[in-house]
C-alpha positions, 0 to 999 in steps of 0.5 A: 500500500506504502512502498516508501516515505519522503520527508523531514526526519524528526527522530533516528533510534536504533529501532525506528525512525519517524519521518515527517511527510505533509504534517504527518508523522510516520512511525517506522520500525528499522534495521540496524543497517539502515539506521547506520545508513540513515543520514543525519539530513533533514530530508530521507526516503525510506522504503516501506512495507507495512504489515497488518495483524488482526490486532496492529498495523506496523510500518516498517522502513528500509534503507534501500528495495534490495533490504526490503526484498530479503524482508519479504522474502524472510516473512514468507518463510513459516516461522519468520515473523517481521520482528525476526526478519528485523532481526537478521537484517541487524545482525547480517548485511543484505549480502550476508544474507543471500549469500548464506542463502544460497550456499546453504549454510544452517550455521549462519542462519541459526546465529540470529537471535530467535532462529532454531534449527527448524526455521534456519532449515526451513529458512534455507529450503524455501528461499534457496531457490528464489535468492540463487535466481536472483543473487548477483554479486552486483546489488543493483541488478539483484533489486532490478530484476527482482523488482522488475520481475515481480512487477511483470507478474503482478501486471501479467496476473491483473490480466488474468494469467495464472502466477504459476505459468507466467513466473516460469515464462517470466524466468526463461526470459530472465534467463536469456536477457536479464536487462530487459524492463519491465515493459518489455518482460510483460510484452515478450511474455504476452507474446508466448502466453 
């Protein structure tokens, strides 16, 4: 619904920040990685996602899309709640993250406060494959061809094709030209559904 906030920053804690925007006063609940990055200038833009419970709205605010990407991805795991994805995206760079994702390794996962056995395990089965598509050494294609993909399929979806089929399209495209826009990707992939 809020995908990011420009404005005035009134208050920086290890924990949140609250950013001033139109009169109003937002909220954010942040990582120690992006409350290192944050400057101490009047004006800052954070990324948002905010998650909703039956019994809270809680926004929380990113330094950057690839921060906000591995968020996402970390809650969707079972188990991993937005607290315990705040959590090791304090205890671990963005990097780190993938790249123990991908390589596998229970140990690094496990370290995080509030992470057992299981959801390191279960951390590691249902991300492996997603991080090793989209994990780069170079950050900036990392965010753009995840954000471009997820765009893609969200605007294929809305016209009616199923997630499933357009994802596996939407990857063999990837795979043969990782540059394209998001534009292009919907119409390339228009072209075979």
């Amino acid at each position: 619904m809020i995908t990011h906030i420009r404005g005035r920053l009134i208050e920086k804690n290890p924990t949140y920040a609250i950013i001033e925007t139109n009169g109003i006063g937002y909220f954010l609940n942040i990582s120690l990685n992006t409350f290192s990055q944050i400057t101490d200038n009047e004006s800052v833009i954070l990324y948002t996602y905010l998650s909703v419970k039956e019994d809270s709205h809680t926004l929380f605010g990113f330094i950057d899309k690839t921060e906000r990407e591995i968020f996402k991805l970390l809650i969707s795991v079972s188990g991993v709640g937005p607290s315990i994805a705040r959590t090791m995206l304090s205890s671990m760079s963005t990097d780190e993250i993938q790249h123990a994702i991908a390589s596998g390794s229970v140990d690094i996962i496990q370290s995080v406060k509030g992470i057992g056995a299981k959801t390191a395990q279960r951390v590691l089965v249902d991300l492996k494959d997603k991080i090793s598509k989209t994990y780069i050494t170079d950050e900036v294609s990392v965010v753009q061809n995840n954000t471009n993909k997820n765009e893609a399929l969200s605007a294929l979806e809305v016209l009616g094709f199923s997630k499933k089929q357009s994802e596996k399209i939407i990857d063999k495209i990837l795979k043969e030209d990782s540059t394209l826009s998001v534009a292009q990707l919907i119409k390339k992939a228009l072209k075979i559904l």
